[in-house]
N, C-alpha and C positions, 0 to 999 in steps of 0.2 A: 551553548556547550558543545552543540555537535559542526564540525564542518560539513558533513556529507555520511551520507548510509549507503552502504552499497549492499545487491540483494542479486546471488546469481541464478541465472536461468538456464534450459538446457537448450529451448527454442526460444529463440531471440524475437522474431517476428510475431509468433502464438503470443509471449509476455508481451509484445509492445501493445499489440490491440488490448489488450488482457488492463495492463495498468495504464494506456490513456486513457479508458473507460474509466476506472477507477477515481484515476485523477480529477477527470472532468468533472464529475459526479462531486468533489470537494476544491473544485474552484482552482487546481492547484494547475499551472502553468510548464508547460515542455519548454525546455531551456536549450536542452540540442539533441540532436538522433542522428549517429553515425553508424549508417549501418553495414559500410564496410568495417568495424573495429569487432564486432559490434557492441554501442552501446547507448542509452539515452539517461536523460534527466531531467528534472520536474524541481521548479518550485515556486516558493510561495509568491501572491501577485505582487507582493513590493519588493520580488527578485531578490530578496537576501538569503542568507544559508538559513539552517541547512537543505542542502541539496539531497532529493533522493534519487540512486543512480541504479539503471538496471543492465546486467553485461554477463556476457560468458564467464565462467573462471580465469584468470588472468592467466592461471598454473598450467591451462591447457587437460585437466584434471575432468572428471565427469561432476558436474553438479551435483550437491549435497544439502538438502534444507535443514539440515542439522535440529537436532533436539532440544526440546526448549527456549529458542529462539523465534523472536517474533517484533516487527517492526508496526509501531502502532503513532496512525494519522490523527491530528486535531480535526473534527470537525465544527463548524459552527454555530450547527443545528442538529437537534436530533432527526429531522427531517431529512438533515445530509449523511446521519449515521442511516439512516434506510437506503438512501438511491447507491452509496457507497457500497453498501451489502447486497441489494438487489444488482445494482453493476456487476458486482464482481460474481456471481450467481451465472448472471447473462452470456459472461464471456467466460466460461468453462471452471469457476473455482469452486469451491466446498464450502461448506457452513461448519463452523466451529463453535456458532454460538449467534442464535438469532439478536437480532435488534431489539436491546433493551435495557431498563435500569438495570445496575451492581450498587445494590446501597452498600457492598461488603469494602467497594472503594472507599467510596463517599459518600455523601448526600444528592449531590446532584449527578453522579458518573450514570452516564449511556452510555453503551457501548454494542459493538458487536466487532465477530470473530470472523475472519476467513482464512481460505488458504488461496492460493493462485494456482491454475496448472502445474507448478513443478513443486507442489507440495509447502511452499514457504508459507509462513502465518503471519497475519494483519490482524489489525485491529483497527479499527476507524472511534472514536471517544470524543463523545460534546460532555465538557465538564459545567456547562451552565445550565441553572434552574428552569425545570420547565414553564 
């Protein structure tokens, strides 16, 4: 469904450590990082979309994480919804919502919440049975 997500930041360098930590922590793959532009992106190991991409505003505009908006990762394991949560912890983010079931999704939904430095919100979600 998606080609690519794009997610803006106000410090470029801060978000990259920020989400290759992240990434790392769910397997997920850096595909380029131009840090003249700047901008990077990540995905999945069999290199198909969608792409998640992190970059200044395009508008030249100041960053905005806007409201009720929130980009949420597959992971594999709920073991990987923890180092995902605890990563993102490590390198400067917020807790939105520790590690754990939501039977209000599903039956099997784990999930947890974060935010990144510039305020944006994730979600990392293993939808298989423990």
């Amino acid at each position: 469904m998606f080609s690519h997500v794009f997610v803006s930041v106000s410090d470029f360098e801060r978000a990259l450590v920020f989400h290759s930590a992240v990434m790392a922590s769910l397997g997920v793959e850096l595909r380029f990082c131009e840090r003249d532009k700047p901008w990077a992106g990540w995905h999945s190991a069999d290199r198909s979309r969608p792409f998640f991409v992190i970059c200044k505003p395009w508008n030249g505009q100041p960053h905005d994480p806007g409201n009720g908006q929130m980009v949420a990762f597959a992971a594999a394991s709920r073991a990987a919804v923890h180092a995902a949560h605890q990563a993102a912890l490590e390198h400067g983010g917020s807790c939105e919502g520790a590690p754990g079931p939501r039977p209000q999704y599903h039956a099997h939904y784990y999930g947890a919440y974060f935010r990144d430095p510039d305020g944006n919100k994730f979600c990392v979600a293993c939808h298989a049975p423990a």
